[in-house]
Backbone bond lengths (Angstrom), bond angles and torsions (degrees), N, CA, C in turn:
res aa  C-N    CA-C-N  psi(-1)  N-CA   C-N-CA  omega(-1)  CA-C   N-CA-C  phi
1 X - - - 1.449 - - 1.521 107.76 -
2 X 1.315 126.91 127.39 1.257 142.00 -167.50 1.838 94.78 -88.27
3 X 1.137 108.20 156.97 1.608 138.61 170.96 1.218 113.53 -105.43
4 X 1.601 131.02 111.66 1.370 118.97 -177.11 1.835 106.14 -145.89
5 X 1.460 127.07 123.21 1.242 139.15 -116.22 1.799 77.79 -112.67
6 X 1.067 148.66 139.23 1.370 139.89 162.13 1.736 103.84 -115.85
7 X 1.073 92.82 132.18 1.886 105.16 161.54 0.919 117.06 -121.93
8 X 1.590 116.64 118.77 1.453 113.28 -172.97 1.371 125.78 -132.37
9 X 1.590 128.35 154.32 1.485 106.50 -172.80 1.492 85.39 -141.83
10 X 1.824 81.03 142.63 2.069 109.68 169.50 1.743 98.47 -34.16
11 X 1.205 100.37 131.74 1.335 99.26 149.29 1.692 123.98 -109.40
12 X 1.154 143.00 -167.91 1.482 143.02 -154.82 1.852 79.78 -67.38
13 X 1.026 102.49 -64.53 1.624 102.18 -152.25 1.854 100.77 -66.66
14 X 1.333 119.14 -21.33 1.256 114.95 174.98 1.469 103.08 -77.90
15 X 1.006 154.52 -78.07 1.137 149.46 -167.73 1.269 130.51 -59.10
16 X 1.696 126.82 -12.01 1.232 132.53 126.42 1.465 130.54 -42.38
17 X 1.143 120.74 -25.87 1.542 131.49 -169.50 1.912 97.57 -129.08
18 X 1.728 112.56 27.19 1.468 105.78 170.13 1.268 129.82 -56.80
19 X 1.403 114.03 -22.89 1.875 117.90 -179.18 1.271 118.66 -69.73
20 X 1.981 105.28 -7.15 1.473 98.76 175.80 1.897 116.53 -113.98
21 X 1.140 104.58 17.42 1.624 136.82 -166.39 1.820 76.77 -51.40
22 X 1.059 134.99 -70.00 1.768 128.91 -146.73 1.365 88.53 -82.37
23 X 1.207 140.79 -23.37 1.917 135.97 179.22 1.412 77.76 -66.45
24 X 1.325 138.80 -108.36 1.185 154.26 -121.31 1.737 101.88 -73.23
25 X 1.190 133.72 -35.15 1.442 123.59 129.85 1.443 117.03 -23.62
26 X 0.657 121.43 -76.72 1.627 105.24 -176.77 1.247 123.27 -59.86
27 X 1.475 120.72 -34.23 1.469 149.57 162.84 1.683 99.12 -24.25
28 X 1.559 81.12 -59.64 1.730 92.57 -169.05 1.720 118.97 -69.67
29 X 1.326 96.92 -33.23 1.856 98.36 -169.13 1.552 88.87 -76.58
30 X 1.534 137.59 -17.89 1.399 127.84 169.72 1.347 107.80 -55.56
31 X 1.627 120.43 -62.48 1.695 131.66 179.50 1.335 108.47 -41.30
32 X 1.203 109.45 -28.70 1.957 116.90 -158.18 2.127 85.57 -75.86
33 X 0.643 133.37 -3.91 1.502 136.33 -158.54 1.904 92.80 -110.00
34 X 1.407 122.15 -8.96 1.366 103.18 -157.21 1.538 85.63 -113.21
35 X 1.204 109.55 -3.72 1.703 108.40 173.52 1.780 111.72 -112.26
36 X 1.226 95.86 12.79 1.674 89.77 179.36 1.700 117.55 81.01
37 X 1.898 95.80 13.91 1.805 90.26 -173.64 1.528 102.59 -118.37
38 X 1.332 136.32 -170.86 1.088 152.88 151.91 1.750 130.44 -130.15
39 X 1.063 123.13 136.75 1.553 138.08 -176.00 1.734 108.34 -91.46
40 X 1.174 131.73 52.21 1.509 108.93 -174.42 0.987 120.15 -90.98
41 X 1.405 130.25 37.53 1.575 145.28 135.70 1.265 113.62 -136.65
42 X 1.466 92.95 148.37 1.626 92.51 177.28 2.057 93.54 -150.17
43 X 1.003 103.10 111.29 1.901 108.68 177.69 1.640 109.34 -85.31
44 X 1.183 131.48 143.92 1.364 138.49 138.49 1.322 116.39 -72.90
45 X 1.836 129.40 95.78 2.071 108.26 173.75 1.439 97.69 -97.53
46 X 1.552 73.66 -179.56 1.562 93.24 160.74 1.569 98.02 -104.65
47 X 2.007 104.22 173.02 1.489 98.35 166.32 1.685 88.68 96.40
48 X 1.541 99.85 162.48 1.570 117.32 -178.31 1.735 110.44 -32.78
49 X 1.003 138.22 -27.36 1.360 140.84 178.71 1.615 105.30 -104.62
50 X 1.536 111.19 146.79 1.309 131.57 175.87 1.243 102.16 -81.42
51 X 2.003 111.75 -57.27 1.344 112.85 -156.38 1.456 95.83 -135.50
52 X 1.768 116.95 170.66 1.415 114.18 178.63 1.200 88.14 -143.20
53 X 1.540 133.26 122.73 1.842 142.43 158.71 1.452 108.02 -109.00
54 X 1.104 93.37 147.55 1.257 106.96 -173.20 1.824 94.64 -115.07
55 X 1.780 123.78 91.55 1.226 114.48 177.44 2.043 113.05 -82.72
56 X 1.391 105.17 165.51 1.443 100.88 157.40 1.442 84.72 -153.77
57 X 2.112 87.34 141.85 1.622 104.65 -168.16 1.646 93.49 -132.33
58 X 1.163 107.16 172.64 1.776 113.82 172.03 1.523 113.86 -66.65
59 X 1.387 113.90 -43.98 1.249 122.46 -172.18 1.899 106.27 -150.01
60 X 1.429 109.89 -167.37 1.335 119.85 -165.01 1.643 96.45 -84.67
61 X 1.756 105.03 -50.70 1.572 100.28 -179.09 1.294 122.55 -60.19
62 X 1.639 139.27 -8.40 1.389 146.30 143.26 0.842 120.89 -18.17
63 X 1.501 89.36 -90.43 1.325 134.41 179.56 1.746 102.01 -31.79
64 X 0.996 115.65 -61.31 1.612 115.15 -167.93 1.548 114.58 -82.80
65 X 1.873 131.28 -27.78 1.142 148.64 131.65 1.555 91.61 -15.64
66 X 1.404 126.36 -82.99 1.430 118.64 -157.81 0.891 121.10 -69.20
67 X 1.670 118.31 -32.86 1.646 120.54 177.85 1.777 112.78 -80.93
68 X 0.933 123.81 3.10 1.491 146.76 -175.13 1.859 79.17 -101.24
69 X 1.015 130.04 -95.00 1.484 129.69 -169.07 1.873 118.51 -26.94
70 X 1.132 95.73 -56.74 1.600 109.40 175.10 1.620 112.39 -64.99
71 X 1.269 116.85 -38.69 1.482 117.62 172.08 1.327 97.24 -61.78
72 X 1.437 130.94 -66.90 1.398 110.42 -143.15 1.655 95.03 -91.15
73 X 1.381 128.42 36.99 1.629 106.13 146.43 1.508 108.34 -97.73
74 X 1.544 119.75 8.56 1.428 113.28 142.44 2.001 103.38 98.54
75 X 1.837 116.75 10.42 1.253 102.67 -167.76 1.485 88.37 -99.15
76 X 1.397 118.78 -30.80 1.809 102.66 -164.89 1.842 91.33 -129.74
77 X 1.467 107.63 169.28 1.176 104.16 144.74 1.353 102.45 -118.43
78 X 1.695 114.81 -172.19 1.309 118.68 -157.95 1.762 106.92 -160.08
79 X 1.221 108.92 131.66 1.059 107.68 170.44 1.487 121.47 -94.84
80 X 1.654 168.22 127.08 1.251 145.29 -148.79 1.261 113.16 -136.71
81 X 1.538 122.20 90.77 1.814 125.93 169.05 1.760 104.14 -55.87
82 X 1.400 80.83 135.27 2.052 88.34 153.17 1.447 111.60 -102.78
83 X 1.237 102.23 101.44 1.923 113.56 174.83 1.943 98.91 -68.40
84 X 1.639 107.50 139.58 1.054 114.08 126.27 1.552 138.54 -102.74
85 X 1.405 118.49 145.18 1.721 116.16 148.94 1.640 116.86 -42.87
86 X 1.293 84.28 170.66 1.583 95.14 -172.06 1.438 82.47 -99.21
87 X 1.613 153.88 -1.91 1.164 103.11 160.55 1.644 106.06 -103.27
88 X 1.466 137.56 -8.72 1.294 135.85 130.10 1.549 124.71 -21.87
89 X 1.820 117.88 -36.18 1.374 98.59 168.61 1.348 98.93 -81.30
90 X 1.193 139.22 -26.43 1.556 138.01 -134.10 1.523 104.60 -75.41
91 X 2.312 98.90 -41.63 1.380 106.77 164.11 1.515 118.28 -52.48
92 X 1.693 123.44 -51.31 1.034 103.24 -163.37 1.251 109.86 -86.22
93 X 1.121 117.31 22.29 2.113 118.85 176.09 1.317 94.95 -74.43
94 X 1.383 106.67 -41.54 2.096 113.20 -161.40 1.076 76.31 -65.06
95 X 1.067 160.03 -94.22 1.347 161.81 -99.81 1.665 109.29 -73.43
96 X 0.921 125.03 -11.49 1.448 136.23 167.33 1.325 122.68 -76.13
97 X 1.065 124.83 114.71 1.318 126.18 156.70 1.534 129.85 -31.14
């Protein structure tokens, strides 16, 4: 299961409809189930980002399936890191010559 870091910001139509930001949070960690992933964090900041999730998906094509889904109902966009663990980097350290 992959680690994948989301940063996301209100868009016009999200931040018009902000009082329902924690409904549709949950909304979403339901959807996260139709691609085989899960959301078990999800932050409100302040500062250049609206929101901070913390996804885990099976693979990369999930992962982007779901964040492709959540973008186009049009409340945030999102930018999406693939985090590793430290023992995920540790594998790909061996991996060096």
């Amino acid at each position: 299961m992959g680690t994948y870091i989301a940063l996301s910001s209100f868009t016009d139509q999200g931040i018009r409809s902000v009082k329902d930001t924690t409904k549709r949070a949950d909304a979403v960690k339901e959807a996260a189930k139709k691609f085989g992933a899960s959301m078990p964090q999800i932050y409100w900041t302040l500062g250049h980002y609206d929101l901070v999730a913390i996804i885990e998906a099976p693979d990369d094509e999930s992962a982007t399936a779901f964040a492709l889904a959540i973008g186009a109902a049009g409340n945030v966009r999102t930018q999406t890191l693939r985090a590793f663990s430290k023992d995920e980097m540790n594998r790909i350290l061996g991996k060096m010559a």
